[in-house]
N, C-alpha and C positions, 0 to 999 in steps of 0.2 A: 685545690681539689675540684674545685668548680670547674675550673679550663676545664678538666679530662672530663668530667660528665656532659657539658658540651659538645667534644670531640667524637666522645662516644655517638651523642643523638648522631650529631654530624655524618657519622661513618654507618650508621644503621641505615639512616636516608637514603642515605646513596647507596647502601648495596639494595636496598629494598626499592630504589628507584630504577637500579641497571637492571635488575630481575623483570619486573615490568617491563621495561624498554625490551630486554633480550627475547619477551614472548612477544611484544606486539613486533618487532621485528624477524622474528617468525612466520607471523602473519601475514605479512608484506609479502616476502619471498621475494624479494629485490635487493642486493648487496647494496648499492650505492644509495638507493632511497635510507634502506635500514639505517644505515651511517648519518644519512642525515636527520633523520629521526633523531639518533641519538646525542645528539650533536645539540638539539636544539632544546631533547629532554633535559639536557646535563645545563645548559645556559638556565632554561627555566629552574629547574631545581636552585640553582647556586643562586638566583634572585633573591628565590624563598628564603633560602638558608640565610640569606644573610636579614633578611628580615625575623624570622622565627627564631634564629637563635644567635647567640652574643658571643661569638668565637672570637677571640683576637688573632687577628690577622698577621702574619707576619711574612716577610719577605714572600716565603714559599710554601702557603698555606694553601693555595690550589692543587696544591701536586698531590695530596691525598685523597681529598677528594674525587680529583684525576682521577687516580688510579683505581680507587677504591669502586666509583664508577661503571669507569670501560670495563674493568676487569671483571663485576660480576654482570653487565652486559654480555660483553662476550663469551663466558662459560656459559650463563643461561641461552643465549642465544643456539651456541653447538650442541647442548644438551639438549633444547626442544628440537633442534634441527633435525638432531641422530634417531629423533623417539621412531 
């Protein structure tokens, strides 16, 4: 039961880290900067992550992260874009 309470912080991080990223790429107004911004937000974060919390790893244990990520990066990002 532990893994999932780790998984959970895990996946909150990251959407609460792409939310950030998606407004300060906003801010930018530069596609390809934005991108890297995010790019380097998402390396930093997963440093932390794996310091701050005790996930066991496996094969493809990036891929949520990943996704969890970009994906509320890029929602937040077209929803401040659209305001």
């Amino acid at each position: 039961m532990k893994y999932f309470d780790e998984e959970i912080k895990v996946t909150i991080a990251n959407v609460l880290a792409g939310i950030v990223t998606g407004y300060v790429s906003f801010l930018l107004n530069r596609p390809l900067v934005s991108l890297a911004v995010a790019v380097v937000a998402f390396i930093c974060l997963s440093l932390l992550a794996k310091k701050a919390f005790s996930v066991k790893k496996e094969k493809k244990w990036w891929l949520s992260p990943v996704t969890t990520f970009f994906l509320a990066w890029i929602v937040s990002w077209t929803l401040f874009y659209n305001m």
